[in-house]
C-alpha positions in Angstrom: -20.7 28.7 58.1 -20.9 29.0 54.2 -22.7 25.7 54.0 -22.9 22.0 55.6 -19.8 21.1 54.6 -17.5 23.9 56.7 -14.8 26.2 55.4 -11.7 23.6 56.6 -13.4 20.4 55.0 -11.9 21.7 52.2 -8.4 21.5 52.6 -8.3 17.7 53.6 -7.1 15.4 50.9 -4.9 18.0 49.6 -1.9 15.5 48.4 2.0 15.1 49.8 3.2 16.7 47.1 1.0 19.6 46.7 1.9 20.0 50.8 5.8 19.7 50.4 6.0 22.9 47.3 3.4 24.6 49.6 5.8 24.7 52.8 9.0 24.7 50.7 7.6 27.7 49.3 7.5 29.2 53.0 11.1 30.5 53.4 11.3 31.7 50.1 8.6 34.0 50.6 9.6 35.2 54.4 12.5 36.1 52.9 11.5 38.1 50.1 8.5 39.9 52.5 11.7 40.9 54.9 13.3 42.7 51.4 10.3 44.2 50.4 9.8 45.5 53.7 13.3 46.9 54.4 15.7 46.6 52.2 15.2 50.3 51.2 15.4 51.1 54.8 18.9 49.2 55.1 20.6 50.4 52.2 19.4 54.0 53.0 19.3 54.3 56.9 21.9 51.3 58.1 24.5 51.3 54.4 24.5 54.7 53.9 23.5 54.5 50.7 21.2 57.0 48.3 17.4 56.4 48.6 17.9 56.2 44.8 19.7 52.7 44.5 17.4 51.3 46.6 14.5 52.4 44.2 16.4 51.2 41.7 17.4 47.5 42.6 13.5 47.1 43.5 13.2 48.6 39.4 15.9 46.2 38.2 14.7 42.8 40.0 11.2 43.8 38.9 12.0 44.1 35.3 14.4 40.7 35.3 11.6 39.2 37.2 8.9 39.8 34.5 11.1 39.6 31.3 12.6 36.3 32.6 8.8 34.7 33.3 8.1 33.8 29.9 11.3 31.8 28.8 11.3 30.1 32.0 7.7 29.5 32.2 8.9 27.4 28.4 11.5 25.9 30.1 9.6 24.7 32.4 6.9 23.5 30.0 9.6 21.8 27.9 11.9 20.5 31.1 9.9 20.3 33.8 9.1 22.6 36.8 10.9 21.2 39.9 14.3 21.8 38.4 13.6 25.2 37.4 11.9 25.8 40.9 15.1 24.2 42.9 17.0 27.1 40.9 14.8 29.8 41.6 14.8 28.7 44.9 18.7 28.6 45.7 19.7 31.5 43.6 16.8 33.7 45.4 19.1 32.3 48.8 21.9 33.2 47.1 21.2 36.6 46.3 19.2 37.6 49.9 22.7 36.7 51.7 24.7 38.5 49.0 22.3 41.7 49.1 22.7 42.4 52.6 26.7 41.7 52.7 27.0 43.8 49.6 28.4 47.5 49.6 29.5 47.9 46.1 26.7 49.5 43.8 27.4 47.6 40.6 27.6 44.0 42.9 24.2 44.8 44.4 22.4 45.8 40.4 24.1 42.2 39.4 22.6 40.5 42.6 19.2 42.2 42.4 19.5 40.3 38.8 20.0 37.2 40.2 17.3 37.9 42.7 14.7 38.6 39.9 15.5 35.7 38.4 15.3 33.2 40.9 11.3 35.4 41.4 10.6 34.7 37.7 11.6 30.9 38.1 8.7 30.6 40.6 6.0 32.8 39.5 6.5 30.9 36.0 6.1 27.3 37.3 5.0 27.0 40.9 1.4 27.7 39.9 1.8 25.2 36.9 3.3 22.4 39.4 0.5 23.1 42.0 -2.0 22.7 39.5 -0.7 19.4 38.6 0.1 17.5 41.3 -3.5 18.7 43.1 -6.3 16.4 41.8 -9.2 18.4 39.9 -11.2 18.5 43.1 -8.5 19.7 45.4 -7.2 22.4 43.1 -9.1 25.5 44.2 -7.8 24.5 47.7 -4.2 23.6 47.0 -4.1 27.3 45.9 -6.2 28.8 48.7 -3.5 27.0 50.9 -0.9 28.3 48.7 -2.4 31.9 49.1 -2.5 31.4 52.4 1.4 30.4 53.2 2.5 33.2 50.4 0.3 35.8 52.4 1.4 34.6 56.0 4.9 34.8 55.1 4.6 38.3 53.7 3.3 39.0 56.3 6.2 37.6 58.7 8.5 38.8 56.3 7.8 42.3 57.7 7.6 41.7 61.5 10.6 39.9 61.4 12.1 43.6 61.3 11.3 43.6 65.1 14.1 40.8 66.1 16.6 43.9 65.4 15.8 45.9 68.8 16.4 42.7 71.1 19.2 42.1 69.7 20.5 45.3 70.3 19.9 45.0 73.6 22.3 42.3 73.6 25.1 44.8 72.8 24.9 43.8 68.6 24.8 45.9 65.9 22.6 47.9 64.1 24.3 46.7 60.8 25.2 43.1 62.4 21.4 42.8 63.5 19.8 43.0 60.3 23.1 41.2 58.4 21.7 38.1 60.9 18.5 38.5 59.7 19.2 38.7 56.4 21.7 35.7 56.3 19.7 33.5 58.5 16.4 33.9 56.0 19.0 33.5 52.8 20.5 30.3 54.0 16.9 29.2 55.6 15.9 29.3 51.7 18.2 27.1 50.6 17.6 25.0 52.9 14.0 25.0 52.3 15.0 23.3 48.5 15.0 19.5 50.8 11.2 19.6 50.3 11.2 20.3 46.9 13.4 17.6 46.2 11.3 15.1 47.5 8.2 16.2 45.3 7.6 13.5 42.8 7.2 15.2 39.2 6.4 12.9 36.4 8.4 12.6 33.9 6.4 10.5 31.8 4.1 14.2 31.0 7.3 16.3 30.4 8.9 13.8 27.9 5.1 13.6 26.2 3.7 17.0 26.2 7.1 19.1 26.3 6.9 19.3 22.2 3.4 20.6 21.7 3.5 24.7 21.1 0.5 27.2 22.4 -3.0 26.8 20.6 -4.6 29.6 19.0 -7.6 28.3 22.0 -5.2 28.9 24.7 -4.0 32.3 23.2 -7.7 33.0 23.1 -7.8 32.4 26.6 -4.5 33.8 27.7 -5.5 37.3 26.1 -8.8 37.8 27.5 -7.7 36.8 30.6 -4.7 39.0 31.0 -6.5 41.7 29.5 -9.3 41.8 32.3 -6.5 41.5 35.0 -4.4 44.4 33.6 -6.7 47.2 35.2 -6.5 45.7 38.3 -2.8 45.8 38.0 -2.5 49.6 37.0 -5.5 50.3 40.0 -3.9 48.3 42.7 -0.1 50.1 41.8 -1.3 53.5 41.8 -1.8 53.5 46.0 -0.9 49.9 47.3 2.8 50.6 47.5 2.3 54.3 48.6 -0.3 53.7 51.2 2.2 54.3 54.5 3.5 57.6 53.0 -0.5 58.3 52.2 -1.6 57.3 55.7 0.8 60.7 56.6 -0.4 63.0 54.2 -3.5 62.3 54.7 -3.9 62.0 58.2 -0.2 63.3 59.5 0.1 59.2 60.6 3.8 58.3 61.1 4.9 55.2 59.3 5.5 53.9 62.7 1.8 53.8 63.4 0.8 52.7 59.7 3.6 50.2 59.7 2.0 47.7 61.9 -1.4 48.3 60.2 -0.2 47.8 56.8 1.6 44.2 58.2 -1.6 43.1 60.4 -3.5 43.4 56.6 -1.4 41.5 55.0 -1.4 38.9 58.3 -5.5 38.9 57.4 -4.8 38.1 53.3 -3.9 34.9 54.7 -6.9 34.1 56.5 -9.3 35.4 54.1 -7.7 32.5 51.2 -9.6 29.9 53.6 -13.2 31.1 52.6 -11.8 30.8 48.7 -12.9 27.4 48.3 -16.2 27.4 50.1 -17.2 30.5 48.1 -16.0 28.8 44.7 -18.4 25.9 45.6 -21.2 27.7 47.2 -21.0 30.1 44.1 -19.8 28.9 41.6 -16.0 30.4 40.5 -17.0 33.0 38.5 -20.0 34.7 40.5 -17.9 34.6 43.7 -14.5 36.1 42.2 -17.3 39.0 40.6 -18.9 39.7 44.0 -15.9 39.6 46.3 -14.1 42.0 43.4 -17.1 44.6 43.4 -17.1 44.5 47.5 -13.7 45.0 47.3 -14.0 47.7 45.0 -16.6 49.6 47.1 -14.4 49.5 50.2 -12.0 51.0 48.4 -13.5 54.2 46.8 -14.3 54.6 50.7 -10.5 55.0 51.9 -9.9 58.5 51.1 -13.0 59.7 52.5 -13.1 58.5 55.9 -12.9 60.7 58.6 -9.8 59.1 60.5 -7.1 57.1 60.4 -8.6 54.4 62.0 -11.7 54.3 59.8 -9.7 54.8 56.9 -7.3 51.7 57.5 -10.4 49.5 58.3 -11.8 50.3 55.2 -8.2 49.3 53.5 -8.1 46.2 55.5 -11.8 44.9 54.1 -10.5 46.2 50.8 -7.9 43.9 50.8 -9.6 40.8 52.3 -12.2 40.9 50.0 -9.9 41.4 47.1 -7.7 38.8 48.2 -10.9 35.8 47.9 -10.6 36.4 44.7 -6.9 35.4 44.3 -6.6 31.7 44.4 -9.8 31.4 42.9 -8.4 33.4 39.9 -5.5 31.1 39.9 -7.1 27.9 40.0 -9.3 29.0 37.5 -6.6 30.2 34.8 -4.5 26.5 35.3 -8.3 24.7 35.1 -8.6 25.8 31.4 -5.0 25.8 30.5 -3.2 23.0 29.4 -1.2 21.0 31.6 1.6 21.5 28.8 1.1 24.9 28.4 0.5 26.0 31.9 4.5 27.3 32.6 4.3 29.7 30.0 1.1 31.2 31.0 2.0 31.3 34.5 5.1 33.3 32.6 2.6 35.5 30.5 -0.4 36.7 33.3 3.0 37.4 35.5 4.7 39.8 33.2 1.1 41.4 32.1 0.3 42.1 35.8 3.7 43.1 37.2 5.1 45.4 34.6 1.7 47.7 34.6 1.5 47.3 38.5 5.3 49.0 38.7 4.9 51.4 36.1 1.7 52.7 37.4 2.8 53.6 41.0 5.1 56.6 40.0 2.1 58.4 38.5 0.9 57.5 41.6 3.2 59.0 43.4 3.2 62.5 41.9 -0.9 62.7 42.6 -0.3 62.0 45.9 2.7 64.5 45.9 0.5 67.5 44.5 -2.6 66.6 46.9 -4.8 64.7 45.0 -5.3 62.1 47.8 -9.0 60.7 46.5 -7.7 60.5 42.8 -5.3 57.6 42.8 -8.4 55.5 44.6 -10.8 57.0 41.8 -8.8 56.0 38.8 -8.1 52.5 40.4 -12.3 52.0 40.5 -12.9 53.1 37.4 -10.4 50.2 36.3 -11.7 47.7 38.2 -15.2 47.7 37.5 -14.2 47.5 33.5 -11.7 44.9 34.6 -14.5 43.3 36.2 -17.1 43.6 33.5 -14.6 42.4 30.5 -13.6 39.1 33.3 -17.9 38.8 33.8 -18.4 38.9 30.2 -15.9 36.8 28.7 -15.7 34.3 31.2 -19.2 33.6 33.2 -19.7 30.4 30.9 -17.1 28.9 31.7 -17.0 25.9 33.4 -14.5 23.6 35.6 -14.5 21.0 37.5 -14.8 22.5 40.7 -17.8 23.7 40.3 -19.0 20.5 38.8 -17.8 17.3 39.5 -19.6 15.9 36.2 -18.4 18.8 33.9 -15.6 19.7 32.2 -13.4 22.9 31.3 -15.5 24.6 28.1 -14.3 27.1 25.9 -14.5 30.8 26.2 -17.1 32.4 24.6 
């Protein structure tokens, strides 16, 4: 127990509309967790393709995804978010059934376009609409739920890989197997747009606010902000994405045996965005973001250490917990001090600043690991975070929302 009130109390009163973008989300994000997973596995092992495309459509609908943030996070602003989240939503559908069905090279580069694009469209205004349509006491929550459901499904994106050796059994496919899969997930997204059509988005803020342009405050903000998130994105690329192929340097594991590990953590991100809120309130926002970071940031210098696999993966499972407290808290703090009118492009902004240094950071990344220098990779990445965490500490640990205060109000940075 974190205090009297429990950990679930919490998440009551979150509103209808908060709920229906939450689950609409769902499919969306199962979807995506089944490409990230093994797409590069299909195109390689099942198409017949070069290891090489697959690398590079992941390249392509990263860089669509983050250029594509910032002018939909205005459109957004300046149109309002459900439309441009109903788009995002179909064309990622769209694309997921067209990827898999695919064999020409040059049609799968223009759908991993539309496949960024429809990513861009939500990472630029899902956050903004969450934050909106939560009351000011419910926010932290909303996005802890959020956190959770994006996590879960992830998560289930990757074990939904398994459905392809029972259906084998039942005389299908290899390639028809995972087409099913694929297809059923693509048109499961679409389908998934009924609950965002029945969110209620007023229209009366859009045609009021949709003129105003950024403050020099808000690009105060913004900067600082972005700027104490951007080690953390270089750190967390230079061994999240490699950690399977790690796991067999290091320890001769097979990516059978890390596989399920690596899933079962991401499963436990989920659960750890339940004990955001009751930290944020125990805490206060700011001190329990800082702690759970530095824990986080201990467990991880301890990774390439260990003795064995199993220790080793424990240690990456508590890294990523702890880390992952800090996530909806971050986000509810960032759309507390923006603007509600300004709050699509800076969903569009912290999205391209963390995801273009994330990318670009893992090939380095990759060639440490290549020539042996398995602790490095885990060394840099501290050394970022704790001056990550120290600019975040500094810049921000006067601020003050309403969520840690019913009777105060967002202040300024200092």
């Amino acid at each position: 127990m974190l205090d009297r009130k429990g950990i679930f109390s919490d998440f009551s009163g979150i509103s209808r509309n908060s709920k229906l973008l939450i689950v609409g989300s769902f499919f969306g994000n199962l979807a995506l967790g089944l490409v990230f997973t093994d797409l590069s596995y299909f195109l390689h092992t099942v198409r017949g393709l070069s290891i090489v495309y697959a690398g590079l459509l992941f390249t392509m609908e990263g860089i669509v995804a983050s250029i594509l943030s910032i002018p939909l996070g205005l459109l957004s602003d300046r149109r309002g978010r459900k439309g441009v989240i109903i788009y995002g939503n179909v064309a990622l559908g769209i694309g997921i059934i067209v990827l898999s069905l695919a064999t020409s090279m040059y049609l799968l580069i223009i759908v991993a376009l539309i496949v960024g694009a429809g990513d861009a469209a939500f990472s630029s205004s899902q956050g903004a609409l969450l934050s909106e349509l939560s009351s000011t006491e419910k926010r932290t929550a909303a996005f802890s739920l959020n956190s959770l459901m994006q996590n879960g499904a992830w998560a289930g994106g990757g074990f939904v890989i398994y459905l392809v050796s029972p259906l084998t059994q039942f005389g299908v496919s290899t390639l028809d197997a995972h087409l099913f899969l694929y297809v059923a997930l693509g048109i499961a997204t679409i389908a998934s747009t009924v609950f965002f059509l029945g969110i209620y988005e007023s229209k009366g803020r859009v045609n009021k606010e949709r003129r105003e342009n950024m403050t020099s405050k808000t690009k105060d903000v913004l900067t600082k902000y972005t700027l104490s998130n951007v080690g953390i994105a270089v750190g967390a690329g230079l061994f999240i994405p490699l950690m399977s192929q790690w796991f067999n340097y290091k320890f001769q594991v097979p990516d059978t045996t890390s596989g399920p590990v690596l899933g079962l953590s991401s499963g436990l991100l989920a659960l750890s965005a339940l004990l955001a809120p009751a930290l944020g309130r125990r805490m206060g926002m700011i001190n329990a973001m800082v702690i759970t970071m530095l824990a986080s940031t201990a467990f991880m210098v301890m990774i390439p250490f260990a003795g064995s696999f199993g220790l080793s993966a424990a240690f990456f499972i508590f890294r990523s917990l702890l880390m992952n407290v800090s996530g909806p808290l971050s986000t509810s703090l960032i759309m507390g001090i923006i603007p509600s009118n300004q709050r699509g492009v800076a969903s569009g902004i912290t999205s391209i600043f963390f995801r273009m240094p994330n990318s670009f950071s893992t090939y380095p990344g990759s060639i440490l690991l290549k020539e042996g220098r398995y602790s490095l990779p885990f060394e840099i990445a501290a050394f970022l975070y704790i001056v990550s965490i120290i600019s975040f500490y500094i810049w921000f640990r006067r601020v003050k929302i309403p969520e840690d205060s019913p009777s105060d109000v967002a202040t300024a940075i200092h």
